[in-house]
N, C-alpha and C positions, 0 to 999 in steps of 0.2 A: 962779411959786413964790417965794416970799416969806422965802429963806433966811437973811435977816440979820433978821427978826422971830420964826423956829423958832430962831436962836442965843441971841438972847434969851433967848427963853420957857426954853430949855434950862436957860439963867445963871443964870435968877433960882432956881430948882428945884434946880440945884444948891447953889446959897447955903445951901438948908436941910439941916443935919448929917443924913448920912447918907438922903438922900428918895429914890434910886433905892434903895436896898436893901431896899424893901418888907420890915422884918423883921417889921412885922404884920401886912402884908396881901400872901400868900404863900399864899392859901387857892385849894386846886383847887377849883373848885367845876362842878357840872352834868357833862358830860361829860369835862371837863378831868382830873374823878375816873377812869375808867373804867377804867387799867391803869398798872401803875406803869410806866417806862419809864426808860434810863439818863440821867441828865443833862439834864432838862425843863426848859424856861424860866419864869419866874416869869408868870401871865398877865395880872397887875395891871400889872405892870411896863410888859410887852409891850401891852398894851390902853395903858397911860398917853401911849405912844409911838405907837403910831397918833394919836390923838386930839389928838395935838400937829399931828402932821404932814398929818391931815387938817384942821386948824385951819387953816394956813396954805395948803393947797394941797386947796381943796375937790376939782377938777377930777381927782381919782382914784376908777376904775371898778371897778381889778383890784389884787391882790397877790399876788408870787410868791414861796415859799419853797423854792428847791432842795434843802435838808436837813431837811425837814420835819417828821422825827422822831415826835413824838408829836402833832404837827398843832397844837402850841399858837399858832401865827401864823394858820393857816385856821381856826379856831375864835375868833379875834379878829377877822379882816378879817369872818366870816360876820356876827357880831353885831353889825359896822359897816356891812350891805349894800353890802360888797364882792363880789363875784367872786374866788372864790379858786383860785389854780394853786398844789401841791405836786411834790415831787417827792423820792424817797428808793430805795436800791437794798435796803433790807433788807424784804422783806415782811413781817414783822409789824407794823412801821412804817406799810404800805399798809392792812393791815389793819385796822390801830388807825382809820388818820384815817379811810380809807373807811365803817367803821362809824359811827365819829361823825357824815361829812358828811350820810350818807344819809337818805330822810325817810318816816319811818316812818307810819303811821296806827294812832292812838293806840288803838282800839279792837282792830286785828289785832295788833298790838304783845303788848298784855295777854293776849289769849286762845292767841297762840302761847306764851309766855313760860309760863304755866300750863300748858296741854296735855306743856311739855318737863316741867316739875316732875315732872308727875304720871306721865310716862312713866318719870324717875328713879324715884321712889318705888316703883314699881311690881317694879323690878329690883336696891331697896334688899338685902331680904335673900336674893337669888339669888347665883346662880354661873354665870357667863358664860364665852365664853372670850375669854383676855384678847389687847389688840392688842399687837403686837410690832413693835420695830424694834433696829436693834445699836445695844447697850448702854445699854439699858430695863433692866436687871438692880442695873446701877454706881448709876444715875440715881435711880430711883425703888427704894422699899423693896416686897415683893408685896401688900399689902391697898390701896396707894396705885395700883401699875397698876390692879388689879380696880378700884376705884372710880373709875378715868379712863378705862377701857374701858368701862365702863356709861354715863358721860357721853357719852362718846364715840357710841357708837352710837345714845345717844338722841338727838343734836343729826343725825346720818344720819338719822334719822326724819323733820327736818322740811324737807318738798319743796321752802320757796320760798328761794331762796339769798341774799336781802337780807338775811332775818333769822335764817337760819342763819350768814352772816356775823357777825353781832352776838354769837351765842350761842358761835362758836371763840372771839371777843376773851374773852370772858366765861373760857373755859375756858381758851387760853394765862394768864392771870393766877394760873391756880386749879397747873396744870401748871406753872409757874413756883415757886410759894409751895413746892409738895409736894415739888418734886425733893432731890435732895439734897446741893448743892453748896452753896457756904459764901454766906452773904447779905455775907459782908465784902469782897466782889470782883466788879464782873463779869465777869472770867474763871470758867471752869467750875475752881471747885477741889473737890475732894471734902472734905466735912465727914468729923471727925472718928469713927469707926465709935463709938463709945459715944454720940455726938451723935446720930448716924442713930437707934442702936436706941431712946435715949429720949424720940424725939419724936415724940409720935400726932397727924398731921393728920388730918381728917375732911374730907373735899373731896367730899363730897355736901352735908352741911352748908354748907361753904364757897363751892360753887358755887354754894347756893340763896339765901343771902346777898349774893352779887356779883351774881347777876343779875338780882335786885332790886333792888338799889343801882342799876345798870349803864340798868335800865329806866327807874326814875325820873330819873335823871339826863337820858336821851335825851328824856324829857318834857318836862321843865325845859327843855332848851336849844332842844327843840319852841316853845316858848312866846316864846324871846328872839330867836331868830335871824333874820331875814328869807331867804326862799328865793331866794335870787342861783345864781347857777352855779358847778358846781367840777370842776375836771379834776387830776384824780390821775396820776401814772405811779410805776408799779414799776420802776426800773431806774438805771442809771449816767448822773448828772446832767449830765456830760460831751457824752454823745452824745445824751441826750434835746432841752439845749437847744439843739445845732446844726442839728438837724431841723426845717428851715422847713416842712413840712407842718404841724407842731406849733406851732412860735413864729415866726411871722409878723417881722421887723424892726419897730423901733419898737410892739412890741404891749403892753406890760406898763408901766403907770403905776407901778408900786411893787413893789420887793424888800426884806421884810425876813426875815431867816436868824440863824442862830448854826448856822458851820460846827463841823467835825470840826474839833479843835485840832492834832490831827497824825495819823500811820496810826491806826488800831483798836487796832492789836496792842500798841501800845505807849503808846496813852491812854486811851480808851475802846473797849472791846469789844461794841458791838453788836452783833453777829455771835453771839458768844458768849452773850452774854445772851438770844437770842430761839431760841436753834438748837431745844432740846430741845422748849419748846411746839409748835416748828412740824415737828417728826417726828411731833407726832399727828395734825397738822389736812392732810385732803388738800388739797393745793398746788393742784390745780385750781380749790378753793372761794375762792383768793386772787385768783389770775390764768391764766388760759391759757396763760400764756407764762412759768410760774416751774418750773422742772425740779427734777427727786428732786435734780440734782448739788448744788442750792441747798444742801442739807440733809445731805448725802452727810458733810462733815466738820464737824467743830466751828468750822474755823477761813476755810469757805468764802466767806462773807458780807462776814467783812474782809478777805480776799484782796482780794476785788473789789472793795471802796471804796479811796476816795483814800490813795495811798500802799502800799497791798495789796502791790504790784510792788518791789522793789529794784534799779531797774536801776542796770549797771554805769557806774561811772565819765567811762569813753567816749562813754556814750549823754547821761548828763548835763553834761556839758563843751558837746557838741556844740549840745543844744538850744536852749543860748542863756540859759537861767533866770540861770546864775549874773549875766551880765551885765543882767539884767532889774531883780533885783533887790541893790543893793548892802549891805544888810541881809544879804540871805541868803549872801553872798558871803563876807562878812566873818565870820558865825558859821559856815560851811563850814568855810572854812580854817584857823578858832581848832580846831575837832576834827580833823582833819586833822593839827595840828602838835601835837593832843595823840597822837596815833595811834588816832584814835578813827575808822576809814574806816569800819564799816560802819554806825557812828550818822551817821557824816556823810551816807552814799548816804540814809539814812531819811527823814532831812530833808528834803533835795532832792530825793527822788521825791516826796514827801508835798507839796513846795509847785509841783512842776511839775504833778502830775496838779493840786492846787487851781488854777494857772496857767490853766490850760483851761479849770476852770470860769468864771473871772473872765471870760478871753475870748469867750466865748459866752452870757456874762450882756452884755455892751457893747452889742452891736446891737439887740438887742429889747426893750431899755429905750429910750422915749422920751427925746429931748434934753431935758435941764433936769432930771428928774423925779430920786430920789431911789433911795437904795440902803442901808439899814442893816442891819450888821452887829453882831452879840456878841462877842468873841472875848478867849481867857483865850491868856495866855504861858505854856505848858507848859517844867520845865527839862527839859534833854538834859545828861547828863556836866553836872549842878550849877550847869549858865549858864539864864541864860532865854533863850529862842528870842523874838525880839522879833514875834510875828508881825502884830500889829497894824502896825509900823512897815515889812513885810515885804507886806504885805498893801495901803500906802497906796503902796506900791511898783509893786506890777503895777496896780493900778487905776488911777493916772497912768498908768504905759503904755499902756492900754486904753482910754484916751479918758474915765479919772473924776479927777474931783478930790475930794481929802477937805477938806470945809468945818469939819466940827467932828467932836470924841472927846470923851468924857469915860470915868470908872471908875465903877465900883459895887462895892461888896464881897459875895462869893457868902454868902448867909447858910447854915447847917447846920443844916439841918430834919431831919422824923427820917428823910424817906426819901433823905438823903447818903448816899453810900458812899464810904469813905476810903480816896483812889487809896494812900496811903503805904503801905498792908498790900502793895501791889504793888511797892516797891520806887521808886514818884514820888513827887516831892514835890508837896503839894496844890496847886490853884490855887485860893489865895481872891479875888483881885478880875477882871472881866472889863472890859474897854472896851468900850464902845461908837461904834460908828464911822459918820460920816454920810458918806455919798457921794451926788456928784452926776457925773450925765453932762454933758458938754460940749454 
């Protein structure tokens, strides 16, 4: 690996005002389209950075993204015949990218994708009975369940679950747009009741448009991608990558991610933003192993991600974190002595449970090979939380070294959502961070 000629190539790209911030070339395109998602990665961007890193270090087979989100790294490695591994704890996340990875046959593709149309139209001007779950009443307005119950039952109709998978991503998108919580958060807020009553979706319409868009699109990237392999997992990134059945030592030429910036609840709500589509789609159609409890509350999904947990004082004294990292130490103790304890425990569970992941990303990365990160400094109590600086912290302990960083500034396209309505202040620039194993 030829690190001091990728610092280079980095230097000189930087030199040109503002050329990571792709602010015209930010276009989703092919599958990349296929469902909005919170906080996506830019794919030019991400394609730009492969294509460096695989310039210098031809000798990569595989790439792994532990927070895989809306799949925009395995939809880059695919078009670079890589092998790609994800991994993400929120299913509609698995959803998303498993639909994308899959490989369709262009001819069944089309004739399923019509046979659904036409099974909708069919039960356009009926009366069905409609599906129910608690608080489908608050959520949705009633012309809006009946036409997502009609959808619903006709994507039931169709027997092969490859592309009836395809057909829920299609409809969480359409169940997403219709609901009726505010587009200004994704936390579930309720829009304003005169906002509800004056706004008529059509989501028969609307689905028969996405899922032609949705089609085309999966043609498209039919035609770009080369068929490598890919292994998905649904669940807590923590214990997927300790599982040597799963990740072998030394097995993964390449990590690149943009983790969570801190808990859900208090950054980004993934949880919250996918809850309601997926109380339509049966969970089994995801995975075998994703239970009703997934879905049970609004706030379950980011319980369970990094930081979910608040543990007490004691438990994070003991663990050793703060001495891990002196970064994180020093921003502890600054809330602490504002009296700020339970933003400080937030913190510190948020970077012990990421602690774990680091650690379990160390061994099944080959020596030499690389590891790049995104990562934006969320403030806490009006400071920045330095996590990049927090971050080159545990990864020296873990046997990585950080060779280079630079910034980028986040540009505000129109599908941004302004964390500030929530009471955060925005993060406009991310770092990017190059890591290497020892």
């Amino acid at each position: 690996m030829a690190i001091s000629d990728l610092i280079a190539d980095l230097k000189s790209r930087e030199s040109i005002e503002a050329y990571w911030d792709f602010r015209k070339n930010d276009k989703r395109e092919h599958v990349h389209s296929m469902i909005k998602y919170p906080a996506v990665m830019v794919p030019n961007m991400q394609g730009e950075m492969f294509d460096l890193v695989l310039k210098h270090d031809p000798d990569i087979h595989n790439v792994l993204d532990p927070f895989m989100g809306s799949g925009t790294i395995l939809v880059e490695g695919l078009a670079r015949r890589l092998n790609v591994i994800g991994i993400d704890i929120n299913p509609l996340s698995y959803l998303t990218v498993l639909s994308k990875m899959q490989k369709y046959a262009k001819s069944t593709l089309l004739v399923k994708s019509e046979q659904l149309l036409r099974r909708i139209d069919l039960l356009r001007d009926k009366s069905i009975e409609n599906f129910c779950f608690d608080g489908i009443t608050k959520w949705y307005v009633p012309s809006v369940i009946q036409d997502l119950s009609k959808i619903r039952i006709c994507i039931l109709q169709e027997p092969d679950l490859k592309y009836r998978k395809l057909f829920w991503v299609t409809f969480a998108e359409i169940a997403k747009q219709a609901d009726n919580a505010r587009t200004s958060t994704f936390k579930l807020h309720i829009k304003l009741e005169e906002t509800i009553r004056d706004t008529d979706y059509d989501c028969l319409q609307s689905f028969r448009k996405k899922l032609t868009s949705n089609v085309n699109a999966v043609l498209e990237f039919k035609r770009l991608r080369q068929y490598e392999t890919e292994r998905l997992y649904c669940g807590d990134a923590r214990a997927i990558l300790r599982d040597r059945r799963r990740f072998a030592e030394n097995s993964v030429d390449l990590v690149i991610t943009s983790p969570p910036y801190g808990d859900n609840a208090t950054t980004i709500t993934y949880g919250q933003y996918s809850v309601l589509p997926l109380r339509w789609i049966p969970l089994g159609d995801i995975h075998e192993a994703i239970s009703l409890e997934t879905v049970a509350s609004l706030s379950k999904i980011d319980r369970d991600s990094l930081g979910g947990i608040n543990y007490p004082l004691e438990t994070l004294t003991q663990s050793g974190i703060l001495n891990t990292s002196s970064e994180l130490k020093h921003f502890f103790e600054l809330l602490l002595s504002e009296k700020m304890t339970e933003k400080a425990r937030k913190v510190a569970s948020f970077i012990l449970d990421f602690s774990e992941v680091i650690k379990n990303l160390a061994p099944i990365i080959k020596p030499g090979k690389l590891l790049v990160f995104t990562v934006g400094n969320r403030h806490v109590h009006k400071m920045e939380l330095p996590l990049h600086l927090i971050l080159k912290e545990l990864a020296e302990y873990y046997g990585m070294d950080m060779r280079y960083d630079f910034r980028r500034n986040i540009i505000k396209n129109k599908n941004y959502v302004d964390t500030s309505v929530q009471g955060f202040k925005t993060i406009n620039k991310e770092t990017i961070m190059i890591l290497q194993k020892r």
